[in-house]
N, C-alpha and C positions, 0 to 999 in steps of 0.2 A: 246535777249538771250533766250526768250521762245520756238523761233522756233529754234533754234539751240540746246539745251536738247533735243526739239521732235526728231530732225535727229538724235542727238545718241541714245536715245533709241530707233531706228528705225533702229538701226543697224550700221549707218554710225563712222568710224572712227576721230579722233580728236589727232592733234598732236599740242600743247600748250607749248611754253617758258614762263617759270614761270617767270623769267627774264624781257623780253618783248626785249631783245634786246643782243649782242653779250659780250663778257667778253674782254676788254683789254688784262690782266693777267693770264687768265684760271681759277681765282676764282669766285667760285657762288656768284654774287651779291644779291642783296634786292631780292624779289618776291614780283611780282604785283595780286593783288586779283582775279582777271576775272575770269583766267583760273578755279582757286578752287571756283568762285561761280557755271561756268558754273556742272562742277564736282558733284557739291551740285544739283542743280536742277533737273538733268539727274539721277541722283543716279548711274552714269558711276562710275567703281574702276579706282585710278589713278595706273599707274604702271610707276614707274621712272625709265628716261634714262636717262645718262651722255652721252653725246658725250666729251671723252678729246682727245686736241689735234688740234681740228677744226681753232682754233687762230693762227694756220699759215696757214693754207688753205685755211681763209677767214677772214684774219683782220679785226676789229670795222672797221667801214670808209670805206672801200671798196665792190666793187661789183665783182671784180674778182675772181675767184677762181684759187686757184695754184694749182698746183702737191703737191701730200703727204700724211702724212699715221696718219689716227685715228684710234681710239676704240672708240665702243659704250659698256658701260655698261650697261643692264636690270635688273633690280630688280624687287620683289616680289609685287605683286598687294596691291597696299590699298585700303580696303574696305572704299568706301567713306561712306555707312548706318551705319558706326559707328559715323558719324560726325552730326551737326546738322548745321543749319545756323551760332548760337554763338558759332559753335564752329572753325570754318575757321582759327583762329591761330594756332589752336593744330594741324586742319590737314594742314595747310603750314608748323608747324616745323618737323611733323611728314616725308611728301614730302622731306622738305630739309635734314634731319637728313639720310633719303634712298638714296640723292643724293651726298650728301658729303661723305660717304661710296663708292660710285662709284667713286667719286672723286683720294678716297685713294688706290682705289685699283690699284696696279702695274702689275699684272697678265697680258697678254697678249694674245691674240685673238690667 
């Protein structure tokens, strides 16, 4: 994990499933800690993406990809220096709370 902060703060990019894995139903499940420790030790800001939609273009279970049409929603940067080590719940509900927002939204690319 330590060399992996060094690469983002060294400028390299990082795209992380808080999840860890695809949604059956298109609802946000649990989130898994990594990504937000990774987040914590880089002092990288998270900026949350929704992808809805993807769950027919690439079903749990599968490796196919079909024809079909998503949205990505982006949202506004979190400052992860606001967070601390103990504080990793506040900033996953804070992520999830930016990502269920994306969720809701209906708007259209």
């Amino acid at each position: 994990m330590q060399h992996a902060a060094e690469r983002i703060r060294n400028g390299a990019s990082v795209l992380i499933f808080p999840e860890g894995t695809r949604s059956v139903d298109g609802r946000l499940q649990e989130f898994k800690r990594g990504g937000f420790k990774l987040a914590l030790k880089s002092g990288c800001d998270i900026i949350p993406v929704v992808i809805k939609g993807s769950r027919h273009i690439m079903p749990k279970g599968s490796f196919t990809i079909r024809r079909g049409r998503f949205t990505l929603s982006v949202g506004e940067p979190i400052r992860v220096g606001d967070y601390t080590g103990k504080d990793i719940k506040a900033l996953m509900a804070r992520v999830r709370e930016e990502m269920l927002k994306g969720l809701e939204d209906t708007s259209e690319c």
